[in-house]
VEXGUNU-919606 format. One line per field, with one value per residue (C-alpha): residue in three letters; x, y, z. Coordinates in steps of 0.02 Angstrom, whole numbers, padded with zeros to 5 digits. Example, Ala and Ser with C-alpha at 12.3 -4.5 7.8 and 13.67 -1.06 7.14 Angstrom:
<sites>
residu <- c(ALA/SER)
X <- c(00615/00684)
Y <- c(-00225/-00053)
Z <- c(00390/00357)
</sites>
This chain:
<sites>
residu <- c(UNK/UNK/UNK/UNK/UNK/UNK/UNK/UNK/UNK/UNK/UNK/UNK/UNK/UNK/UNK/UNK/UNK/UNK/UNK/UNK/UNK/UNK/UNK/UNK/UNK/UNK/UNK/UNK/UNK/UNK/UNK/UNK/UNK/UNK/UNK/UNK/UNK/UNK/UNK/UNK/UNK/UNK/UNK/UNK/UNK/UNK/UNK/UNK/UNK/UNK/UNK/UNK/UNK/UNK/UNK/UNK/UNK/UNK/UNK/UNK/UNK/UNK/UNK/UNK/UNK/UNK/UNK/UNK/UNK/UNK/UNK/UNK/UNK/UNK/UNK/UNK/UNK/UNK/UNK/UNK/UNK/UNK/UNK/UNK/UNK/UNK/UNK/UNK/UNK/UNK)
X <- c(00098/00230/00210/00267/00332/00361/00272/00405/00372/00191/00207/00118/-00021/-00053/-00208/-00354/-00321/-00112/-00158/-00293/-00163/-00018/-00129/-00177/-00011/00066/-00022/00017/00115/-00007/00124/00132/-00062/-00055/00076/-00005/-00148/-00065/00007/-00134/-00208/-00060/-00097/-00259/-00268/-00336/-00346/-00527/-00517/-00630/-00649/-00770/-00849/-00977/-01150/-01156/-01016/-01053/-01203/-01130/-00991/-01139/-01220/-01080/-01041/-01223/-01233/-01050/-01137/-00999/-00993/-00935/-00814/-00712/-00744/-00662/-00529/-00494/-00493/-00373/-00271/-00266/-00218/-00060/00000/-00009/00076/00219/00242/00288)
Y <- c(00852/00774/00574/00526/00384/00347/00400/00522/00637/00682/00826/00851/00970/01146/01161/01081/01218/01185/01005/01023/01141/01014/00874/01003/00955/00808/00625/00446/00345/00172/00040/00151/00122/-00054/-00099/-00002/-00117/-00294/-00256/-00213/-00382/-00458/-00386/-00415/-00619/-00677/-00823/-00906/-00941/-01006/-00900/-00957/-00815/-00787/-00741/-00584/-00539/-00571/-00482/-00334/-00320/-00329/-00199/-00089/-00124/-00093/00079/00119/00063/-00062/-00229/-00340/-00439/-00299/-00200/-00361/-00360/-00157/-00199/-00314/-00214/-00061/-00178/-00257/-00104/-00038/-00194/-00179/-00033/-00057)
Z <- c(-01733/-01619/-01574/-01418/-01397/-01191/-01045/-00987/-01108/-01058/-00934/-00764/-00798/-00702/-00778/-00897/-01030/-01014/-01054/-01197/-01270/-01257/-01326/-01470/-01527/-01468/-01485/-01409/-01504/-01545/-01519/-01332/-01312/-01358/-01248/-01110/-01162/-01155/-00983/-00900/-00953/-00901/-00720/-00706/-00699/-00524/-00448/-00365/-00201/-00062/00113/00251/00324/00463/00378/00480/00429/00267/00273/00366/00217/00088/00163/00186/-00034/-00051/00022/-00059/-00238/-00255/-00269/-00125/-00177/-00246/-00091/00020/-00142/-00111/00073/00065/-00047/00056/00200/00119/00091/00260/00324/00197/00250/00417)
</sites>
């Protein structure tokens, strides 16, 4: 069994069977995993902040999460996302 030990050597996949056949013989290195682990913790500290919003709005964004099954604030968060990359874009 091969260990790989970086990212780049994991192939892009033509198929489920080409990848269940490559995994057959390769595995992840576990110092890989774990620092694929502690980064994404790193990444995902946020910061509380305070927004005044019209209650219909509010309501209308709830809604919206509602019939999406999400919740709202990390609809608003997704929205705002998807935003800022638009505008650094242009």
């Amino acid at each position: 069994m091969v260990t790989l030990a970086k990212w780049e050597d994991i192939p892009l996949f033509e198929s489920e069977i080409e990848e269940a056949a490559f995994w057959e013989e390769n595995r992840l290195d576990l110092r890989l995993m774990d620092l694929a682990v502690a980064k994404s913790s790193e990444t995902t500290d946020s910061v509380t902040i305070t927004l005044r919003m019209d209650p219909r709005m509010l309501s209308r964004v709830k809604r919206i999460a509602r019939s999406r099954y999400l919740n709202y604030q990390s609809m608003i968060k997704q929205w705002l996302s998807e935003r800022l990359e638009n505008e650094l874009k242009q």
